[in-house]
N, C-alpha and C positions, 0 to 999 in steps of 0.2 A: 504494500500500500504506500509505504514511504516512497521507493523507489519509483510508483507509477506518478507522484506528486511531484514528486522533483522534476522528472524527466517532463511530466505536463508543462509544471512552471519552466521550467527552460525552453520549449518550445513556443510558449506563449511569449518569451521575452527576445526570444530571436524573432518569432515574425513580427512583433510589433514593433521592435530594432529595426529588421530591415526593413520593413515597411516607411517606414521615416528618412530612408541613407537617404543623405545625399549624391551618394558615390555609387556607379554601374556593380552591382548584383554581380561579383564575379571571383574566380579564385586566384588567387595571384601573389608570386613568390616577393621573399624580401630581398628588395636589388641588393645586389653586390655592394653597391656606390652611398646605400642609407647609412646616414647618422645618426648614430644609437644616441640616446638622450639620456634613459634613466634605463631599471632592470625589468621597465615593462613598456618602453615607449623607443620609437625609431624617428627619423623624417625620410623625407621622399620628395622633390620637387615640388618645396613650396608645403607639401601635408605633415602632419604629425600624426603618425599610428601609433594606439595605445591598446593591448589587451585587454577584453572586456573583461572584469571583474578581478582582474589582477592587480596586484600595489606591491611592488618593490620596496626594496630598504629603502627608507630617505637619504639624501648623501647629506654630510653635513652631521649625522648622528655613527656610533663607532660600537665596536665593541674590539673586546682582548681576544687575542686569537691563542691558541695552548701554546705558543711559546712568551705568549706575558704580551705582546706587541698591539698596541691601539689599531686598526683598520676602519676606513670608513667604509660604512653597511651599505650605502648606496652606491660604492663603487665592488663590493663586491657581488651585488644584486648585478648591476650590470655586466659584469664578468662572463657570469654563468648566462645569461640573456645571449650575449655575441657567441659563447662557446654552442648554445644550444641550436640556434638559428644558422652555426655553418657547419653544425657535423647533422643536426637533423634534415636542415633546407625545407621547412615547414612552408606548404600552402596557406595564405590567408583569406579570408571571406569576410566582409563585413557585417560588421552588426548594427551599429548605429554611430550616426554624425552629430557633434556637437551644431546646434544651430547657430547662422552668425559667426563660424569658426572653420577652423583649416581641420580641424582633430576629426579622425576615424577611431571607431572601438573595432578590433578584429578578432577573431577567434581563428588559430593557426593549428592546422593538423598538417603532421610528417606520417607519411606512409611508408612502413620498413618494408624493402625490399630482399632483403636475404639474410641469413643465421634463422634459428629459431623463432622468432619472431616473422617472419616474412606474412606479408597479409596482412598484420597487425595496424592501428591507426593508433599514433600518439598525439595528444594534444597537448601545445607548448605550454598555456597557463597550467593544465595540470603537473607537468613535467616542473616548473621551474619552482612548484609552491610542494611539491611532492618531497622535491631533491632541499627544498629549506634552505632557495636563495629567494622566495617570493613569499605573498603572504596574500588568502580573499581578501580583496579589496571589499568593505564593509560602506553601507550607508551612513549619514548621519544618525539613523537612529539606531547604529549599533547591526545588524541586518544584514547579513552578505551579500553582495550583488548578485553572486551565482552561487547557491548553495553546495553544488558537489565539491566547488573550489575548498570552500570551509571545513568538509573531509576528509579534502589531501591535506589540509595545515594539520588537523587535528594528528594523524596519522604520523604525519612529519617530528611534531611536536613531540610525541608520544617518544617516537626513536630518536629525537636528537638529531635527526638528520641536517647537514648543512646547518645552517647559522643558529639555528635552534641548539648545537651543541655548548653556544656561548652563555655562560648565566647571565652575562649583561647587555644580550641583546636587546636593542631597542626597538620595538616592534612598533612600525610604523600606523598604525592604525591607535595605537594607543594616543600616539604623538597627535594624529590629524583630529579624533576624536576630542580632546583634551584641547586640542587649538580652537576648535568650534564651539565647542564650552565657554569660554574663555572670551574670546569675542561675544557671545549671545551675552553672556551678562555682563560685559564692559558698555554692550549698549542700549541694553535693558536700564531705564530710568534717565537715559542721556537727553538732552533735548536736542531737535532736529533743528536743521542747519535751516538756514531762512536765504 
């Protein structure tokens, strides 16, 4: 029952996503020539592609890595994003277009071709939040964007995998949540500007 609820809501959120794109309905690789941004976002002549429901480390926030050494999380969110995207070579499809905006949300599956796996379809946001350089990107009211995502963190978390193995990761959903907080009642009781 859980299973057939999830898989409904996700289908309702892709066709109402793309129903909305602004961008042709189609599958299509990440060029060679993009510029990776962050560990869930790229560009592409003039566009910003970001995976739908995915959030990367924030860069700017750190943890200790086992030999004692600071790193910042959003550069190694990114790491694993470039590592993933040139040994998988994931197809991307759109979901939905920010309005008013250059930003795509994508959903990217890599098709394995040979070993044990052949046949097999991997999807990049579950891959990158799986392996615990990524994390479900969550709504403001706390809420994951794409529930199965929330799974793989859980799952990740569980085993320590990737950055989860640090106790002072700073999980960036805490960060963004806590920032939105934070604003709401700096401007709760302010008077408005004239």
């Amino acid at each position: 029952m859980r299973r057939a609820k999830s898989v409904a809501i996700a289908m309702a959120i892709l066709a109402t996503a793309s129903a909305s794109a602004q961008t042709a309905s189609r599958w299509f690789p990440i060029p060679a020539q993009a510029q990776y941004l962050t560990g869930d976002s790229w560009s592409d002549a003039g566009t910003t592609y970001r995976l739908y429901g995915v959030q990367s480390c924030l860069r700017g926030t750190s943890f200790t890595n086992a030999r004692g050494i600071r790193r910042d999380c959003g550069e190694a969110s990114l790491a694993m994003l470039v590592a993933l995207t040139r040994d998988l070579k994931p197809q991307c499809h759109d979901a939905a277009a920010l309005p008013q905006s250059r930003t795509v949300f994508v959903f990217c599956i890599a098709a394995r071709s040979e070993g044990s796996g052949a046949g097999s379809r991997i999807d990049l946001g579950t891959a990158l939040i799986a392996t615990g350089f990524a994390f479900a990107a969550l709504k403001p009211d706390g809420k994951p964007v794409h529930e199965p995502y929330l799974v793989a963190q859980r799952i990740a978390r569980q085993a320590r995998a990737g950055l989860w193995a640090f106790p002072d990761l700073p999980d960036p959903n805490a960060v963004i949540l806590r920032g939105l907080r934070e604003d709401s009642s700096h401007s709760v009781g302010m008077p408005s500007p004239r």
